[in-house]
C-alpha positions as CSV (number, residue, x, y, z in Angstrom):
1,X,-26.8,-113.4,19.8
2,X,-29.7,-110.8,19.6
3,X,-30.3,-109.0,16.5
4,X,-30.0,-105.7,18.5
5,X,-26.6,-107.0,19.4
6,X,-25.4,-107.7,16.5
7,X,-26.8,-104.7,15.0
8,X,-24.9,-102.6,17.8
9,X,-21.7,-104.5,17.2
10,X,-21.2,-104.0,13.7
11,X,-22.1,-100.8,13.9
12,X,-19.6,-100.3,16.7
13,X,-16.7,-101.8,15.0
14,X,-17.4,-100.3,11.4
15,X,-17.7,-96.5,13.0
16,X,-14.5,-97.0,15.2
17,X,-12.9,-99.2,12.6
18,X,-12.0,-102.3,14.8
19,X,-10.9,-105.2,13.0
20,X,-13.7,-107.7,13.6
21,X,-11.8,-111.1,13.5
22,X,-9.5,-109.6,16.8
23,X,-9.2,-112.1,19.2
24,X,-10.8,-111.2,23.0
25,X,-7.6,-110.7,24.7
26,X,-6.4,-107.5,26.7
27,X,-5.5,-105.3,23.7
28,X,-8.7,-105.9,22.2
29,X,-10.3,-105.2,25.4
30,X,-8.3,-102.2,25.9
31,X,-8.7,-100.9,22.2
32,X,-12.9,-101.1,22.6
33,X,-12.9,-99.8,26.1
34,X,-11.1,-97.2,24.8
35,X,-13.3,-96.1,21.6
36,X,-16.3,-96.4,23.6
37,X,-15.0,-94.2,26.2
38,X,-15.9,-91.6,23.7
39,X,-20.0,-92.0,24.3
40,X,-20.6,-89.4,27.0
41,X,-22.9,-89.5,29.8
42,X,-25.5,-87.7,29.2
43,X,-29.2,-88.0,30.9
44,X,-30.8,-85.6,28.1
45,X,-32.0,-89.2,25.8
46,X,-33.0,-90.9,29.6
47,X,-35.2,-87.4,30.5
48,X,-36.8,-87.5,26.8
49,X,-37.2,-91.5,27.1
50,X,-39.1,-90.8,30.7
51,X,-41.6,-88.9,29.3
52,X,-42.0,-90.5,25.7
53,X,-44.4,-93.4,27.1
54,X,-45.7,-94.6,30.1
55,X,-43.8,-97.9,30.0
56,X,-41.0,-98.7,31.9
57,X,-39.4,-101.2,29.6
58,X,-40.4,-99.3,27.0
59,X,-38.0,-96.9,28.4
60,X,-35.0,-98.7,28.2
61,X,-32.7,-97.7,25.5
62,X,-31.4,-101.4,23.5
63,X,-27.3,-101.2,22.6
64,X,-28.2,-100.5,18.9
65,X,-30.3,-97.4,19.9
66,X,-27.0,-96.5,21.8
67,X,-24.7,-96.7,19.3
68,X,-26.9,-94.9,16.6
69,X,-27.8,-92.3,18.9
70,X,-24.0,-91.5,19.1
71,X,-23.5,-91.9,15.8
72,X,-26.1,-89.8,14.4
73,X,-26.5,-87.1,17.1
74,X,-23.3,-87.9,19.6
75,X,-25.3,-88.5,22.6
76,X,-24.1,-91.5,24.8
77,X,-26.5,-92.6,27.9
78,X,-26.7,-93.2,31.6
79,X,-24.2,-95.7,33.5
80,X,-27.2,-98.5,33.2
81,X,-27.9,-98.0,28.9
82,X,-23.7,-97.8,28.5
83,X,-23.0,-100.4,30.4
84,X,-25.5,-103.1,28.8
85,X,-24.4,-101.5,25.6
86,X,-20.9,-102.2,26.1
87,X,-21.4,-105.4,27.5
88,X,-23.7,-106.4,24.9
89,X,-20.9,-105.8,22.6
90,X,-18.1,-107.3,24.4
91,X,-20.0,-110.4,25.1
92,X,-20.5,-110.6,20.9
93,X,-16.9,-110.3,20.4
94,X,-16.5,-113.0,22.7
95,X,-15.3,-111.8,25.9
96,X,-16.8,-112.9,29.7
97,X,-18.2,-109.9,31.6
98,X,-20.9,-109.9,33.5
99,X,-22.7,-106.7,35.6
100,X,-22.0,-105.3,38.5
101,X,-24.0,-102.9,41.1
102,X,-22.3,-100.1,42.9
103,X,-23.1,-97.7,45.9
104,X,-23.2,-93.5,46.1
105,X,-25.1,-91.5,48.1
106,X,-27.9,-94.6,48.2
107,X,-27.6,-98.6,47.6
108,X,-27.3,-99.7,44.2
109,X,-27.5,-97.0,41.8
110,X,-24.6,-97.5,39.9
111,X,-23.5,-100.0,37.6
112,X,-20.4,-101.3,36.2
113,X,-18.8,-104.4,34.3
114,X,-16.1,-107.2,35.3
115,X,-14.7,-108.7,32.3
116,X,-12.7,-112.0,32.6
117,X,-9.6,-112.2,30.4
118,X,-7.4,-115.5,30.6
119,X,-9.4,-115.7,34.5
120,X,-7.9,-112.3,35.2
121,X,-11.0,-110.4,36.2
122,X,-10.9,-106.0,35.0
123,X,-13.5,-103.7,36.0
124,X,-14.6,-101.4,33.2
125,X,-16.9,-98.8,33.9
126,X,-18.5,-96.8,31.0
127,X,-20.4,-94.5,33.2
128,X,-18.1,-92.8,34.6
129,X,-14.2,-92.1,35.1
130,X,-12.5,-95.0,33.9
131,X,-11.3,-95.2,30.3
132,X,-9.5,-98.1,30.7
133,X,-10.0,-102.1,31.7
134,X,-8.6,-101.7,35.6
135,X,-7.3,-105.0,37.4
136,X,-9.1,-106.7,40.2
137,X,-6.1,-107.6,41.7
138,X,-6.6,-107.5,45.4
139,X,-4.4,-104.3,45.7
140,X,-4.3,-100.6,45.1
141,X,-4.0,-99.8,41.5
142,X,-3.6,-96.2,40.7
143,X,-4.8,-94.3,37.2
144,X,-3.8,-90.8,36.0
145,X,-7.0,-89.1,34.3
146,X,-6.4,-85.6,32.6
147,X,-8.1,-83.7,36.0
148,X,-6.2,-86.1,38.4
149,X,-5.8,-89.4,39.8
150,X,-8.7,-92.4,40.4
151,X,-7.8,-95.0,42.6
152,X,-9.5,-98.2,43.2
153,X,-8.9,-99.6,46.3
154,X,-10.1,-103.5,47.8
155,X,-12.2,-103.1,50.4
156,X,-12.7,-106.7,52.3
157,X,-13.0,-109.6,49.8
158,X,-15.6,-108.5,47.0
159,X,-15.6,-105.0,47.0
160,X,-13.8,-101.9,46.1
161,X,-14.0,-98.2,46.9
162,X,-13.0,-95.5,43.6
163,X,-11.4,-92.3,44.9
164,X,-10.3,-89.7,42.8
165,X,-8.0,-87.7,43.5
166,X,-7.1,-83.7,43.3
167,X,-3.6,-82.2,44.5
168,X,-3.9,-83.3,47.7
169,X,-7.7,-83.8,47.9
170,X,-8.8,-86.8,47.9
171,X,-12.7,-87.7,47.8
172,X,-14.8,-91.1,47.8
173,X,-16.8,-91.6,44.5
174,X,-18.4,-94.7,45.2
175,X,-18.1,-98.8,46.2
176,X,-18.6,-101.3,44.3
177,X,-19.1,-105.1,44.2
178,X,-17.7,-107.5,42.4
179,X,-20.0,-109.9,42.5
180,X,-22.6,-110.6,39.3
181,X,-26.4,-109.3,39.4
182,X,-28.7,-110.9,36.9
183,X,-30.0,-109.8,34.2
184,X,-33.7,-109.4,36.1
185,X,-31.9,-107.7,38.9
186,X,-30.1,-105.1,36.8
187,X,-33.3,-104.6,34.9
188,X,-35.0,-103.8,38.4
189,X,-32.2,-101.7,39.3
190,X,-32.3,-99.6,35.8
191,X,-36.0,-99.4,35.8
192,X,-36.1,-97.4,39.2
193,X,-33.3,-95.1,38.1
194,X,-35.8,-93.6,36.4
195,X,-37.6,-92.0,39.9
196,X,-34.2,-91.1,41.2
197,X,-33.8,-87.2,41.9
198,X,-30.6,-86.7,39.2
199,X,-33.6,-87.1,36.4
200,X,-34.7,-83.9,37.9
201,X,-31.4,-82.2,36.5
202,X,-29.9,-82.4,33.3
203,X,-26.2,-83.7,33.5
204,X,-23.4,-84.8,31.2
205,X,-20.2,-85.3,32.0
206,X,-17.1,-86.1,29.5
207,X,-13.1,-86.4,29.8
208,X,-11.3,-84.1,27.3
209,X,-7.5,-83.9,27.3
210,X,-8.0,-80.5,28.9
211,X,-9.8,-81.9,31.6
212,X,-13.1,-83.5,33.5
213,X,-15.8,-81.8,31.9
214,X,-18.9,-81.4,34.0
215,X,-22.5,-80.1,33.1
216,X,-25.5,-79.8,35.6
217,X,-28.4,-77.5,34.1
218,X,-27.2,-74.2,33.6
219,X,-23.8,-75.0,35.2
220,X,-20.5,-76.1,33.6
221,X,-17.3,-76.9,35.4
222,X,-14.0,-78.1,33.8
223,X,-12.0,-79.5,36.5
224,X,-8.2,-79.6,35.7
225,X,-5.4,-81.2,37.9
226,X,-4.8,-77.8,39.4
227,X,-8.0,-75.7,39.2
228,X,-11.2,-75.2,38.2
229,X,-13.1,-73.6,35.8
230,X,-16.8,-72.9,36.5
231,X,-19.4,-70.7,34.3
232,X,-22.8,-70.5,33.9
233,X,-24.4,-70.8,30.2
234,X,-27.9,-70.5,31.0
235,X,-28.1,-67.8,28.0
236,X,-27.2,-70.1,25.3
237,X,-27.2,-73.9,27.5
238,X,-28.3,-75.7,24.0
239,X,-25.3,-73.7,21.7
240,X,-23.0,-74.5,24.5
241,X,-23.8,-78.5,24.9
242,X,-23.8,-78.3,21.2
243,X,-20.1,-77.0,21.0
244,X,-18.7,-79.1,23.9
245,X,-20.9,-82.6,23.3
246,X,-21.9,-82.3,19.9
247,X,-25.0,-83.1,20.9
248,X,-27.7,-81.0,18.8
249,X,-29.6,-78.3,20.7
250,X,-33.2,-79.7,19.5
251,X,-31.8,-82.5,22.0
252,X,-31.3,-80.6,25.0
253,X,-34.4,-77.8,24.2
254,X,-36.5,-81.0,24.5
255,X,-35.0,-82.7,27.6
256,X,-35.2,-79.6,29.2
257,X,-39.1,-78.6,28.3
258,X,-39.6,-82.1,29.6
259,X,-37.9,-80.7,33.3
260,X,-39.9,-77.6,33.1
261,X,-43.1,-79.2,32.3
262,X,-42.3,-82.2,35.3
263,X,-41.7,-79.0,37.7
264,X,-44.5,-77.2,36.6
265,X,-46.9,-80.2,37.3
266,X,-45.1,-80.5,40.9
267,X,-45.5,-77.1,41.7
268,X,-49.7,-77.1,40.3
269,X,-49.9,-79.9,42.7
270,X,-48.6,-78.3,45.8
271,X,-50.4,-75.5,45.6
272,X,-53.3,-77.8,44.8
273,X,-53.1,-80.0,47.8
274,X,-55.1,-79.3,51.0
275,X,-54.0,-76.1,53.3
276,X,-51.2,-74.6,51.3
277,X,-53.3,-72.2,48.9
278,X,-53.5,-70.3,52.5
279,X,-50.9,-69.1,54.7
């Protein structure tokens, strides 16, 4: 085991008080998946990592930076840092998992983790609605969330679709695959998340027992079972992450001069380029 492993394990276990000679069995699995259900995501530490250096590894936050940073300052991370975090951890307390890639709008860029417990296999998936080790079981298994339902549905023989589910609205999140990526692979993968378009937006997203909160730029949502809730906080967006994320606004301020600066340059550069200064 790593040092940076270790480091994020203990400090895992001593912050959410998690007995550390539990054995890796479904309780356990449930009680960690659980407690680090509370890291939110949150691309503010990704954007401010971006710009920070011109490395791409360098750029890659390691499971104890993780855990600090939601220690210290309540931030979490993108599906790629929580899921190695998490998986990190699980694998040092002795449980099987391995990574797995998902499909949105475009091929691969979402993550996820199976975890084997007595060869039952359980998708857990830190990055976005699931709080809660869900069972590969070759069948429709249905989860109430405090905005609705998500359902996971098998979709041929090493795949499943995620649907959540509104009233009577339902809408298809993403598919995923069941089957591991290496660790080179998943680096590749969360490497080039770093040119995808949601880094042009700042985004954080976090289940509350009211409901699915839901934060892009200027705009928040809370989306209940029955209704949503939208308002924009572009007056006082760093007070506001502050109050609902607990994340403090020196965070956001710099995440999102880091946006403005990246949109600035974009815009210096059009105007720049060859037959658009006249029209």
């Amino acid at each position: 085991m790593s040092e940076q492993v270790k480091t994020a394990r203990d400090l895992f276990y001593e912050h959410f008080r998690i007995p550390s000679s539990g054995e890796a069995d479904l309780d356990m699995l449930r009680t960690m998946v659980s407690h680090f259900s509370h890291l939110p995501y949150e691309n503010l530490t990704k954007i401010i990592k971006k710009f920070s250096g011109s490395d791409p590894q360098a750029c890659l936050r390691d499971p104890a930076e993780v855990i600090r940073g939601y220690i210290e300052d309540n931030t979490g991370g993108t599906c790629f840092s929580l899921t190695w975090c998490l998986g990190s951890i699980l694998s040092g307390a002795g449980f099987r998992c391995y990574p797995v890639m998902a499909d949105m709008r475009q091929p691969n860029i979402h993550c996820a983790l199976v975890v084997l417990v007595k060869e039952t296999r359980y998708i857990v998936d830190p990055g976005y609605l699931l709080g809660e080790p869900v069972p590969l079981a070759g069948k429709p298994v249905t989860l109430p969330t405090p905005f609705g339902m998500v359902q996971l549905r098998p979709r041929g023989l090493s795949s499943y679709d995620l649907y959540t589910q509104t009233g009577d609205q339902r809408k298809w999140r993403y598919r995923v695959r069941t089957a591991p990526v290496s660790q080179a692979q998943f680096l590749k993968y969360w490497i080039r998340s770093f040119s995808l378009p949601g880094m042009n937006s700042l985004q954080l997203t976090r289940l509350t027992r009211q409901g699915h909160l839901y934060i892009r730029d200027h705009h928040l949502r809370l989306r209940q079972e029955d209704k949503k809730i939208n308002e924009n906080i572009r007056q006082d967006l760093e007070a506001r992450i502050e109050k609902e994320f607990g994340i403090p606004g020196e965070i956001t301020a710099r995440a999102r001069e880091e946006i403005e600066r990246m949109k600035s340059r974009w815009r210096t550069s059009v105007l720049a380029a060859p037959g658009q200064g006249r029209r």
